[in-house]
C-alpha positions as CSV (number, residue, x, y, z in Angstrom):
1,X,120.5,90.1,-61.5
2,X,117.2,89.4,-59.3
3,X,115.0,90.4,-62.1
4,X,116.7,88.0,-64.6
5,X,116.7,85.4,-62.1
6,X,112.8,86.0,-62.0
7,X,112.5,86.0,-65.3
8,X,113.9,82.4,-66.0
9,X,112.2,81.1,-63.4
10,X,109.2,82.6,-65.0
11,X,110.3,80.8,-68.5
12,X,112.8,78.3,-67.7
13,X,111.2,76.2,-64.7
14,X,108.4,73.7,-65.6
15,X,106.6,70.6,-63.8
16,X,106.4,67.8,-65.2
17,X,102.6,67.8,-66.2
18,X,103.8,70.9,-68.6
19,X,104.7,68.5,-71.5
20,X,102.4,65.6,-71.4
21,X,104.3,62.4,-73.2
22,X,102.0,62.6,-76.5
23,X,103.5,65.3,-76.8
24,X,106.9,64.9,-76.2
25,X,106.8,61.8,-78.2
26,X,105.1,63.9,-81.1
27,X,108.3,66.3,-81.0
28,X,111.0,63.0,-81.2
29,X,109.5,61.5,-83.8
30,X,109.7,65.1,-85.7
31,X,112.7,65.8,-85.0
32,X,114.0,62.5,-85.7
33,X,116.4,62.9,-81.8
34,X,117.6,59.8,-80.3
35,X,118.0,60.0,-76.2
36,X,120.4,57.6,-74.8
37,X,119.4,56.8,-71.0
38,X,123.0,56.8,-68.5
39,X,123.3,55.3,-65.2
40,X,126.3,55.8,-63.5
41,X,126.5,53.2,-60.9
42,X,129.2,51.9,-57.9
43,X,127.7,48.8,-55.8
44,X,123.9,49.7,-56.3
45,X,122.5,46.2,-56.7
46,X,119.3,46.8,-54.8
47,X,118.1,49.8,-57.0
48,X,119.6,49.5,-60.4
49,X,117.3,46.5,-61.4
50,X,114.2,48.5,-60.9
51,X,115.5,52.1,-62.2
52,X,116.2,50.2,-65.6
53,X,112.7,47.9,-65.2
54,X,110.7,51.0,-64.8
55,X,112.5,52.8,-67.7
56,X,112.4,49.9,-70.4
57,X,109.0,49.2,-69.6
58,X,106.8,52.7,-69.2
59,X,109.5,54.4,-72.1
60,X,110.8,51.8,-74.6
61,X,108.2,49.0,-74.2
62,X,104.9,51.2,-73.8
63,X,106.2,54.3,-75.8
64,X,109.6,54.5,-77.9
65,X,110.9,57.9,-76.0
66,X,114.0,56.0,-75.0
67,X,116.3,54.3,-77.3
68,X,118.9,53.0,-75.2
69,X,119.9,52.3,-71.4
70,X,123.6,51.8,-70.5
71,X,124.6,51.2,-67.1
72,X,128.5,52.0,-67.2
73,X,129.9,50.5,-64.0
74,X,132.6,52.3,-61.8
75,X,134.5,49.1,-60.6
76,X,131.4,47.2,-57.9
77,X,132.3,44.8,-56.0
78,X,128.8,44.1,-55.5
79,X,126.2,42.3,-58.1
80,X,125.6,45.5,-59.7
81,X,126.5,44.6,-63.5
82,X,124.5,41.3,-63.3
83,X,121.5,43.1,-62.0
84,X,121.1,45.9,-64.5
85,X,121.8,43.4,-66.9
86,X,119.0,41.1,-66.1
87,X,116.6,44.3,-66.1
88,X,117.2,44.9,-69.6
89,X,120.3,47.6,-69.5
90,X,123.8,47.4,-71.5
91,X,126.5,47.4,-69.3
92,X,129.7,48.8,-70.1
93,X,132.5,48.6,-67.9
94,X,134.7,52.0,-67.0
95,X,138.2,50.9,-67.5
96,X,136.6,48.7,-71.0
97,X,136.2,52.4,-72.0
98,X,138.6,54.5,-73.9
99,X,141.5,52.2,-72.5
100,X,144.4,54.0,-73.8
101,X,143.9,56.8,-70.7
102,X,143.8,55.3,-67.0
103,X,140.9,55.9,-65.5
104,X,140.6,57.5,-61.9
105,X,138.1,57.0,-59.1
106,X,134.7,59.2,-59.5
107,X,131.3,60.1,-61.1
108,X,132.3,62.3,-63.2
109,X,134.8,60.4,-64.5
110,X,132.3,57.8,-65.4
111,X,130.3,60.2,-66.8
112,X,132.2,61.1,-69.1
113,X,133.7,58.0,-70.6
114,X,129.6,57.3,-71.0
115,X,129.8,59.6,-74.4
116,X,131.6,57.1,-76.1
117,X,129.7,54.3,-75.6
118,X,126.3,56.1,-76.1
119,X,124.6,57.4,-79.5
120,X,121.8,59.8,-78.6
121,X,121.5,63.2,-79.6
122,X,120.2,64.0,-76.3
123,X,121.7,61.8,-73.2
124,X,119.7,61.5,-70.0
125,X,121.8,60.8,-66.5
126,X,119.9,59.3,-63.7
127,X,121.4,58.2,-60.3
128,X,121.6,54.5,-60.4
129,X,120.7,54.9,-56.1
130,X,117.4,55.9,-56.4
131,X,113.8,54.6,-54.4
132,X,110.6,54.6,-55.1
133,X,111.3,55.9,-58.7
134,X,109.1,57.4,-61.7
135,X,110.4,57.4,-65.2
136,X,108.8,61.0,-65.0
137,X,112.2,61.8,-64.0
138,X,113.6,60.7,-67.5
139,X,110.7,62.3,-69.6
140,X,110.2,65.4,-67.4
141,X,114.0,66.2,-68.5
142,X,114.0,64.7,-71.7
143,X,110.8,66.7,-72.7
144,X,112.3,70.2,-73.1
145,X,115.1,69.0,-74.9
146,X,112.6,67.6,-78.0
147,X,110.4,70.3,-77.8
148,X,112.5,73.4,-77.7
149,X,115.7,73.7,-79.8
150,X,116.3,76.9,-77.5
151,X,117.0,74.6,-74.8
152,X,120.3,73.1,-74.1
153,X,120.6,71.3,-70.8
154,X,117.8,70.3,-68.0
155,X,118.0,69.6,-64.3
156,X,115.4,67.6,-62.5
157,X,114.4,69.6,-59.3
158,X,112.2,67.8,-56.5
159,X,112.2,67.5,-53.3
160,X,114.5,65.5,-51.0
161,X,113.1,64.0,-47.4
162,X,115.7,63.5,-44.9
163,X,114.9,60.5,-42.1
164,X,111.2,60.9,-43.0
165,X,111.7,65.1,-42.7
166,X,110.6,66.9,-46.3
167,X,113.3,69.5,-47.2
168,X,116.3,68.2,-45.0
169,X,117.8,66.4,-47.8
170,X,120.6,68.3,-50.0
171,X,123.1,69.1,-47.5
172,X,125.9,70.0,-49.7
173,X,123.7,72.0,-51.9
174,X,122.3,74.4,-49.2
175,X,125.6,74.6,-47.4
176,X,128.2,74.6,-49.6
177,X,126.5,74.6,-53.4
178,X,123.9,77.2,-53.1
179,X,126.1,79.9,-51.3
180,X,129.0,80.2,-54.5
181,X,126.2,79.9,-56.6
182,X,124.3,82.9,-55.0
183,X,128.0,84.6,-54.9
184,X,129.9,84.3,-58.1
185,X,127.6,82.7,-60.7
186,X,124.2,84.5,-59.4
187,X,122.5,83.9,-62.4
188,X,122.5,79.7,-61.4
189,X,120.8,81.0,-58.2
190,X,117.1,79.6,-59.9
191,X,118.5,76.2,-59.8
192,X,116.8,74.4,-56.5
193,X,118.8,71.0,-57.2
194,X,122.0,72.6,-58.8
195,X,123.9,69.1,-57.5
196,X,121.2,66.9,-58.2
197,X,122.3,64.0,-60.8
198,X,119.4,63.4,-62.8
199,X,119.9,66.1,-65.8
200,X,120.1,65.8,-69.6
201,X,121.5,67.9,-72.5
202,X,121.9,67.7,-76.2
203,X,125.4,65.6,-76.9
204,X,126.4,68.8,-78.7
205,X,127.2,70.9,-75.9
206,X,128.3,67.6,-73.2
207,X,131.4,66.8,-76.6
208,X,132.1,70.7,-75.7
209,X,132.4,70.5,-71.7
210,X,135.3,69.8,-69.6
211,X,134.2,67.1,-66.8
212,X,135.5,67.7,-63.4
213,X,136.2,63.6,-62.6
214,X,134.9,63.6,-58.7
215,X,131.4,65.0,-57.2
216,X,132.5,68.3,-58.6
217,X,130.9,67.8,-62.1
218,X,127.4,68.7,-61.7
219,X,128.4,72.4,-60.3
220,X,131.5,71.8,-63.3
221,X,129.3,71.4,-65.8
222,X,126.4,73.9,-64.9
223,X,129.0,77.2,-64.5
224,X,130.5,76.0,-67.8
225,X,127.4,76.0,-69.7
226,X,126.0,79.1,-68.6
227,X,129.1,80.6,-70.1
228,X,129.2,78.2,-73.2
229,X,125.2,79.2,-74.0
230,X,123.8,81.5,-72.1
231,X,121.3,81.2,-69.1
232,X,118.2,81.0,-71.0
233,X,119.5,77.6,-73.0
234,X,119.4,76.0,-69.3
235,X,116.1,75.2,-67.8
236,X,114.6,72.9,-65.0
237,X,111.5,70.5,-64.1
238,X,109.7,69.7,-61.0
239,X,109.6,65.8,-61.0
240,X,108.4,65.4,-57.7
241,X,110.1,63.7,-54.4
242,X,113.6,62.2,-54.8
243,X,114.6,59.0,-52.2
244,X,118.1,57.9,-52.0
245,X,121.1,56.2,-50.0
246,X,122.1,59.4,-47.9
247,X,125.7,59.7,-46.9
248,X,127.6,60.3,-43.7
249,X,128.5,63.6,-42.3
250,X,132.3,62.9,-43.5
251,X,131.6,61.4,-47.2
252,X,129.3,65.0,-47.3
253,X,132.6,66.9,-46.1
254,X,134.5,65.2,-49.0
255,X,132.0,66.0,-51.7
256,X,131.7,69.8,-50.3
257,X,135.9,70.1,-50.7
258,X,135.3,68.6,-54.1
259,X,132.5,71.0,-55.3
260,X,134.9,73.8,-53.7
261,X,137.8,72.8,-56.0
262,X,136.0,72.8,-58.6
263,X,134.2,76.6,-58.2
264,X,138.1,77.8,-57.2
265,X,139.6,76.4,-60.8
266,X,136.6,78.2,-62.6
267,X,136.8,81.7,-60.1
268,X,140.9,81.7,-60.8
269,X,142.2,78.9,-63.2
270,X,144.1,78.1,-60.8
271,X,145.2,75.6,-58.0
272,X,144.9,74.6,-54.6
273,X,147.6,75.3,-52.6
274,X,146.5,72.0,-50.3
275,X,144.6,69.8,-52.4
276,X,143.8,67.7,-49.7
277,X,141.6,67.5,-46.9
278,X,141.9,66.5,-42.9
279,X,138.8,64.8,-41.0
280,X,138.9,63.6,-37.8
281,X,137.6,60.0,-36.3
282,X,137.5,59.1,-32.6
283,X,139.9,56.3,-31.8
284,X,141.4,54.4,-29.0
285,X,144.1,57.6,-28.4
286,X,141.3,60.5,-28.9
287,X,140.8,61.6,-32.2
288,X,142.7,60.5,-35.4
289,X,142.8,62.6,-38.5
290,X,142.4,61.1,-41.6
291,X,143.6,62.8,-44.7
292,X,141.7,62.7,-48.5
293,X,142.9,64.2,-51.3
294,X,140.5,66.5,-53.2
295,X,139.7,65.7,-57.0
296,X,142.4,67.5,-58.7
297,X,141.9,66.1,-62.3
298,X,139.5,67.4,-64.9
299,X,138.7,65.4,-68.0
300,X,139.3,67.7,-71.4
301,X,135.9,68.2,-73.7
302,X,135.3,64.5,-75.6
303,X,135.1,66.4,-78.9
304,X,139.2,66.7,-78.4
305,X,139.7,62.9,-77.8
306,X,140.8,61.4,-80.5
307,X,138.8,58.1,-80.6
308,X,135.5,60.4,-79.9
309,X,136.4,62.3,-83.3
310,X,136.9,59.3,-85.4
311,X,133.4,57.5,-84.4
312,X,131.8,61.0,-85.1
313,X,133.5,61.2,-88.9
314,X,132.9,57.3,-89.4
Protein backbone atom coordinates (compact mmCIF):
# COMPACT_ATOMS: atom_id res chain seq x y z
CA UNK A 1 0.00 0.00 0.00
CA UNK A 2 3.20 2.38 0.62
CA UNK A 3 4.38 1.87 -2.81
CA UNK A 4 0.99 2.94 -4.42
CA UNK A 5 0.80 5.70 -2.07
CA UNK A 6 4.27 6.74 -3.57
CA UNK A 7 3.32 6.33 -6.77
CA UNK A 8 0.36 8.83 -6.68
CA UNK A 9 2.12 11.17 -5.04
CA UNK A 10 4.58 10.76 -7.76
CA UNK A 11 1.61 11.30 -10.44
CA UNK A 12 -1.21 12.75 -8.70
CA UNK A 13 0.35 15.76 -6.55
CA UNK A 14 1.18 18.96 -8.46
CA UNK A 15 1.99 22.81 -7.57
CA UNK A 16 0.38 25.20 -8.84
CA UNK A 17 3.11 26.48 -11.33
CA UNK A 18 2.60 22.82 -13.06
CA UNK A 19 -0.35 24.19 -15.32
CA UNK A 20 0.33 27.67 -16.08
CA UNK A 21 -3.26 29.55 -16.90
CA UNK A 22 -2.58 29.70 -20.85
CA UNK A 23 -2.75 26.62 -20.52
CA UNK A 24 -5.43 25.74 -18.58
CA UNK A 25 -7.50 28.20 -20.42
CA UNK A 26 -6.35 26.56 -23.79
CA UNK A 27 -7.87 23.16 -22.38
CA UNK A 28 -11.53 24.99 -21.40
CA UNK A 29 -11.97 26.53 -24.39
CA UNK A 30 -11.27 22.85 -26.02
CA UNK A 31 -13.17 21.18 -24.20
CA UNK A 32 -15.91 23.44 -24.18
CA UNK A 33 -16.26 22.79 -19.72
CA UNK A 34 -17.96 25.32 -17.78
CA UNK A 35 -16.64 25.69 -13.94
CA UNK A 36 -19.12 27.15 -11.57
CA UNK A 37 -17.18 28.87 -8.52
CA UNK A 38 -19.21 27.80 -4.78
CA UNK A 39 -18.85 29.59 -1.61
CA UNK A 40 -20.43 28.24 1.16
CA UNK A 41 -20.71 30.97 3.69
CA UNK A 42 -22.36 31.51 7.55
CA UNK A 43 -21.64 35.30 8.89
CA UNK A 44 -18.34 35.93 6.88
CA UNK A 45 -18.88 39.56 5.98
CA UNK A 46 -15.26 40.56 6.34
CA UNK A 47 -13.83 38.03 3.83
CA UNK A 48 -16.50 37.07 1.36
CA UNK A 49 -16.36 40.55 -0.48
CA UNK A 50 -12.76 40.09 -1.32
CA UNK A 51 -12.74 36.15 -2.09
CA UNK A 52 -15.44 36.98 -4.83
CA UNK A 53 -13.41 40.56 -5.83
CA UNK A 54 -10.30 38.62 -6.41
CA UNK A 55 -12.01 35.81 -8.34
CA UNK A 56 -14.23 37.99 -10.72
CA UNK A 57 -11.46 40.10 -11.41
CA UNK A 58 -8.00 37.97 -12.02
CA UNK A 59 -10.53 34.85 -13.57
CA UNK A 60 -13.77 36.25 -15.29
CA UNK A 61 -12.71 39.85 -15.92
CA UNK A 62 -8.86 39.32 -17.01
CA UNK A 63 -9.37 35.65 -18.26
CA UNK A 64 -12.81 33.74 -18.88
CA UNK A 65 -11.73 30.48 -16.63
CA UNK A 66 -14.71 31.10 -14.41
CA UNK A 67 -18.14 31.31 -15.54
CA UNK A 68 -20.06 31.77 -12.47
CA UNK A 69 -19.67 32.67 -8.60
CA UNK A 70 -22.57 31.73 -6.22
CA UNK A 71 -22.43 32.49 -2.72
CA UNK A 72 -25.24 30.22 -1.20
CA UNK A 73 -25.85 31.49 2.36
CA UNK A 74 -26.49 29.13 5.40
CA UNK A 75 -28.89 31.40 7.31
CA UNK A 76 -26.20 34.82 8.55
CA UNK A 77 -27.20 36.99 10.68
CA UNK A 78 -24.44 39.06 9.71
CA UNK A 79 -24.17 41.30 6.28
CA UNK A 80 -22.86 38.38 4.53
CA UNK A 81 -25.44 38.21 1.45
CA UNK A 82 -25.20 41.97 0.86
CA UNK A 83 -21.45 41.85 0.84
CA UNK A 84 -20.84 39.09 -1.73
CA UNK A 85 -23.41 40.69 -3.60
CA UNK A 86 -21.81 43.98 -3.96
CA UNK A 87 -18.50 42.04 -4.94
CA UNK A 88 -20.03 40.69 -7.99
CA UNK A 89 -21.36 37.04 -6.66
CA UNK A 90 -25.05 35.47 -7.01
CA UNK A 91 -26.37 34.73 -3.85
CA UNK A 92 -28.79 32.08 -3.25
CA UNK A 93 -30.23 31.49 -0.11
CA UNK A 94 -30.28 27.69 1.53
CA UNK A 95 -33.75 27.21 2.52
CA UNK A 96 -34.77 29.28 -1.26
CA UNK A 97 -33.18 25.90 -2.43
CA UNK A 98 -34.92 22.75 -3.12
CA UNK A 99 -37.77 23.84 -0.63
CA UNK A 100 -39.92 20.88 -0.63
CA UNK A 101 -37.04 19.03 1.89
CA UNK A 102 -36.21 21.06 5.25
CA UNK A 103 -33.10 21.92 5.41
CA UNK A 104 -30.72 21.19 8.55
CA UNK A 105 -27.85 23.14 10.01
CA UNK A 106 -24.24 22.41 8.25
CA UNK A 107 -21.68 22.76 5.39
CA UNK A 108 -22.37 20.05 3.78
CA UNK A 109 -25.75 20.51 3.70
CA UNK A 110 -25.23 23.71 1.89
CA UNK A 111 -23.00 22.14 -0.23
CA UNK A 112 -25.04 20.13 -1.51
CA UNK A 113 -28.17 22.12 -2.31
CA UNK A 114 -25.32 24.29 -4.29
CA UNK A 115 -25.76 21.59 -7.33
CA UNK A 116 -28.95 22.88 -8.08
CA UNK A 117 -28.45 26.25 -8.41
CA UNK A 118 -25.06 25.90 -10.25
CA UNK A 119 -24.44 24.81 -14.08
CA UNK A 120 -20.80 23.93 -14.51
CA UNK A 121 -19.37 20.81 -15.61
CA UNK A 122 -16.71 21.21 -13.14
CA UNK A 123 -17.73 23.05 -9.64
CA UNK A 124 -15.03 24.71 -7.53
CA UNK A 125 -15.72 24.98 -3.50
CA UNK A 126 -13.75 27.61 -1.73
CA UNK A 127 -14.11 28.60 2.00
CA UNK A 128 -15.97 31.84 2.02
CA UNK A 129 -13.38 32.57 5.63
CA UNK A 130 -10.38 32.88 3.90
CA UNK A 131 -7.30 35.86 4.30
CA UNK A 132 -4.91 37.03 2.35
CA UNK A 133 -6.25 35.02 -0.67
CA UNK A 134 -4.96 34.07 -4.32
CA UNK A 135 -7.34 32.94 -6.99
CA UNK A 136 -4.43 30.38 -7.54
CA UNK A 137 -6.49 28.42 -5.19
CA UNK A 138 -9.44 28.24 -7.79
CA UNK A 139 -7.19 27.68 -10.97
CA UNK A 140 -4.53 25.44 -9.23
CA UNK A 141 -7.78 23.03 -8.63
CA UNK A 142 -9.64 23.82 -11.54
CA UNK A 143 -6.58 23.14 -13.83
CA UNK A 144 -6.41 19.35 -13.64
CA UNK A 145 -9.86 18.97 -14.04
CA UNK A 146 -9.62 20.75 -17.94
CA UNK A 147 -6.61 19.24 -18.67
CA UNK A 148 -6.92 15.64 -17.75
CA UNK A 149 -10.15 13.66 -18.34
CA UNK A 150 -8.43 10.94 -16.09
CA UNK A 151 -8.91 13.17 -13.31
CA UNK A 152 -12.08 13.32 -11.26
CA UNK A 153 -11.80 15.31 -8.11
CA UNK A 154 -8.82 17.83 -6.73
CA UNK A 155 -7.94 19.07 -3.25
CA UNK A 156 -6.02 22.14 -2.69
CA UNK A 157 -3.10 21.33 -0.18
CA UNK A 158 -1.02 24.21 1.51
CA UNK A 159 0.09 25.09 4.40
CA UNK A 160 -1.83 26.33 7.46
CA UNK A 161 0.08 28.81 10.22
CA UNK A 162 -1.30 28.61 13.61
CA UNK A 163 -0.93 32.17 15.84
CA UNK A 164 2.00 33.10 13.45
CA UNK A 165 3.46 29.20 13.91
CA UNK A 166 3.76 27.43 10.14
CA UNK A 167 2.38 23.86 10.34
CA UNK A 168 0.19 24.21 13.64
CA UNK A 169 -2.87 24.67 11.69
CA UNK A 170 -5.12 21.52 10.88
CA UNK A 171 -5.91 20.16 14.18
CA UNK A 172 -8.70 17.87 13.28
CA UNK A 173 -6.84 16.56 10.35
CA UNK A 174 -3.63 15.45 12.23
CA UNK A 175 -5.56 14.27 15.16
CA UNK A 176 -8.53 12.86 14.30
CA UNK A 177 -8.53 12.88 10.11
CA UNK A 178 -5.17 11.67 9.22
CA UNK A 179 -5.15 8.67 11.76
CA UNK A 180 -8.61 6.69 10.04
CA UNK A 181 -7.21 7.68 7.00
CA UNK A 182 -3.73 6.04 7.53
CA UNK A 183 -5.98 3.01 9.16
CA UNK A 184 -8.87 2.01 7.11
CA UNK A 185 -8.69 3.95 3.79
CA UNK A 186 -4.65 3.97 3.54
CA UNK A 187 -4.65 4.61 0.05
CA UNK A 188 -6.11 8.56 1.06
CA UNK A 189 -2.89 8.62 3.29
CA UNK A 190 -1.12 11.09 0.18
CA UNK A 191 -3.74 13.59 0.95
CA UNK A 192 -1.86 16.44 3.21
CA UNK A 193 -5.28 18.62 3.48
CA UNK A 194 -7.84 15.60 3.39
CA UNK A 195 -10.33 18.22 5.39
CA UNK A 196 -9.40 21.20 3.68
CA UNK A 197 -12.53 22.91 1.80
CA UNK A 198 -11.14 24.27 -1.18
CA UNK A 199 -11.63 21.18 -3.71
CA UNK A 200 -13.34 20.67 -7.14
CA UNK A 201 -14.60 17.78 -9.20
CA UNK A 202 -16.46 17.17 -12.43
CA UNK A 203 -20.54 17.58 -11.58
CA UNK A 204 -20.59 13.98 -12.83
CA UNK A 205 -19.30 12.24 -10.04
CA UNK A 206 -20.56 15.19 -7.04
CA UNK A 207 -24.77 14.09 -8.79
CA UNK A 208 -23.32 10.46 -7.80
CA UNK A 209 -22.12 11.18 -3.97
CA UNK A 210 -24.02 10.99 -0.88
CA UNK A 211 -23.24 14.34 1.27
CA UNK A 212 -22.71 13.87 4.92
CA UNK A 213 -24.74 17.38 5.94
CA UNK A 214 -22.16 18.51 8.99
CA UNK A 215 -18.19 18.94 8.90
CA UNK A 216 -18.18 15.31 7.94
CA UNK A 217 -18.42 15.83 4.15
CA UNK A 218 -15.04 16.47 3.08
CA UNK A 219 -13.70 12.94 4.66
CA UNK A 220 -17.59 11.76 3.18
CA UNK A 221 -16.90 12.58 0.06
CA UNK A 222 -13.17 11.67 -0.32
CA UNK A 223 -13.69 7.68 1.02
CA UNK A 224 -16.72 7.67 -1.34
CA UNK A 225 -14.87 8.62 -4.36
CA UNK A 226 -11.96 6.50 -4.03
CA UNK A 227 -14.40 3.65 -4.08
CA UNK A 228 -16.70 5.34 -6.85
CA UNK A 229 -13.34 5.81 -9.23
CA UNK A 230 -10.44 4.74 -8.14
CA UNK A 231 -7.42 6.42 -6.43
CA UNK A 232 -5.69 7.60 -9.51
CA UNK A 233 -9.03 9.75 -10.69
CA UNK A 234 -8.23 11.89 -7.30
CA UNK A 235 -5.33 14.20 -7.26
CA UNK A 236 -4.03 17.31 -5.32
CA UNK A 237 -2.17 20.82 -5.79
CA UNK A 238 0.13 22.84 -3.67
CA UNK A 239 -1.48 26.36 -3.70
CA UNK A 240 0.59 27.76 -1.10
CA UNK A 241 -0.23 29.14 2.61
CA UNK A 242 -3.96 29.01 3.69
CA UNK A 243 -5.18 31.95 6.57
CA UNK A 244 -8.43 31.60 8.15
CA UNK A 245 -10.90 32.23 11.29
CA UNK A 246 -9.46 29.25 13.60
CA UNK A 247 -11.89 27.69 15.95
CA UNK A 248 -12.00 26.89 19.66
CA UNK A 249 -10.75 23.88 21.29
CA UNK A 250 -14.58 22.70 21.79
CA UNK A 251 -16.03 23.74 18.11
CA UNK A 252 -12.69 21.41 17.06
CA UNK A 253 -14.09 18.54 19.41
CA UNK A 254 -17.48 18.88 17.63
CA UNK A 255 -16.13 18.73 14.14
CA UNK A 256 -13.65 15.63 15.18
CA UNK A 257 -17.19 13.62 16.54
CA UNK A 258 -18.58 14.63 13.27
CA UNK A 259 -15.72 13.45 10.89
CA UNK A 260 -15.86 10.23 13.38
CA UNK A 261 -19.57 9.52 12.47
CA UNK A 262 -19.06 9.87 9.30
CA UNK A 263 -15.81 7.22 8.88
CA UNK A 264 -18.07 4.77 11.42
CA UNK A 265 -21.25 4.75 8.83
CA UNK A 266 -18.72 4.07 5.83
CA UNK A 267 -16.43 1.24 8.22
CA UNK A 268 -20.03 -0.47 9.20
CA UNK A 269 -23.23 1.13 7.59
CA UNK A 270 -24.21 1.44 10.67
CA UNK A 271 -25.15 3.66 13.68
CA UNK A 272 -23.94 5.28 16.67
CA UNK A 273 -25.15 3.93 19.61
CA UNK A 274 -24.86 7.68 21.25
CA UNK A 275 -24.97 10.06 18.62
CA UNK A 276 -24.25 12.76 20.83
CA UNK A 277 -21.43 14.31 22.44
CA UNK A 278 -20.61 15.71 26.23
CA UNK A 279 -18.13 18.82 26.63
CA UNK A 280 -17.53 20.37 29.69
CA UNK A 281 -17.42 24.41 30.50
CA UNK A 282 -16.37 25.90 33.83
CA UNK A 283 -19.24 27.52 35.68
CA UNK A 284 -20.17 29.13 38.87
CA UNK A 285 -20.76 25.28 40.43
CA UNK A 286 -17.41 23.68 38.79
CA UNK A 287 -17.81 22.34 35.58
CA UNK A 288 -21.05 22.03 33.46
CA UNK A 289 -21.40 19.58 30.64
CA UNK A 290 -22.92 20.59 27.73
CA UNK A 291 -24.29 18.05 25.28
CA UNK A 292 -24.28 18.34 21.07
CA UNK A 293 -25.65 16.03 19.00
CA UNK A 294 -23.41 14.55 16.23
CA UNK A 295 -24.57 15.01 12.45
CA UNK A 296 -26.65 11.97 11.99
CA UNK A 297 -28.21 12.89 8.57
CA UNK A 298 -26.61 12.23 5.18
CA UNK A 299 -28.07 13.85 2.03
CA UNK A 300 -28.83 11.00 -0.87
CA UNK A 301 -26.71 11.53 -4.36
CA UNK A 302 -28.56 14.75 -6.21
CA UNK A 303 -28.86 12.62 -9.34
CA UNK A 304 -31.89 10.79 -7.20
CA UNK A 305 -33.73 14.06 -6.38
CA UNK A 306 -36.30 14.51 -8.39
CA UNK A 307 -36.15 18.27 -9.23
CA UNK A 308 -32.17 17.69 -10.06
CA UNK A 309 -33.34 15.05 -12.75
CA UNK A 310 -35.86 17.17 -14.42
CA UNK A 311 -33.43 20.32 -14.93
CA UNK A 312 -30.87 17.74 -16.26
CA UNK A 313 -33.61 16.27 -19.00
CA UNK A 314 -35.00 19.91 -19.72
Amino acid sequence: MLEEVERWLSTRSWSVTDRPLHQILAAKQRTGQSVSVVLPALNEEETVGDIVAIIRHDLMQQVPLVDEIVVVDSGSTDRTSEVAAAAGARVVHRDDILPRIPTVPGKGEVLWRSLLVTSGDIVCFIDADLKEFSSDFVSGIVGPLLTDPGVDLVKAMYDRPLAGAAGQGGRVTELMARPLLNMHWPQLAGFVQPLGGEYAARRSLLEQLPFPVGYGVELGMLVDALHLVGLDALAQVDVGVRIHRHQDGQALGRMSAAIYRTAQLRLARGHLIRPSLTQFERGEDGFEPRTFSVDTEERPPMAEIAEYASRKAA
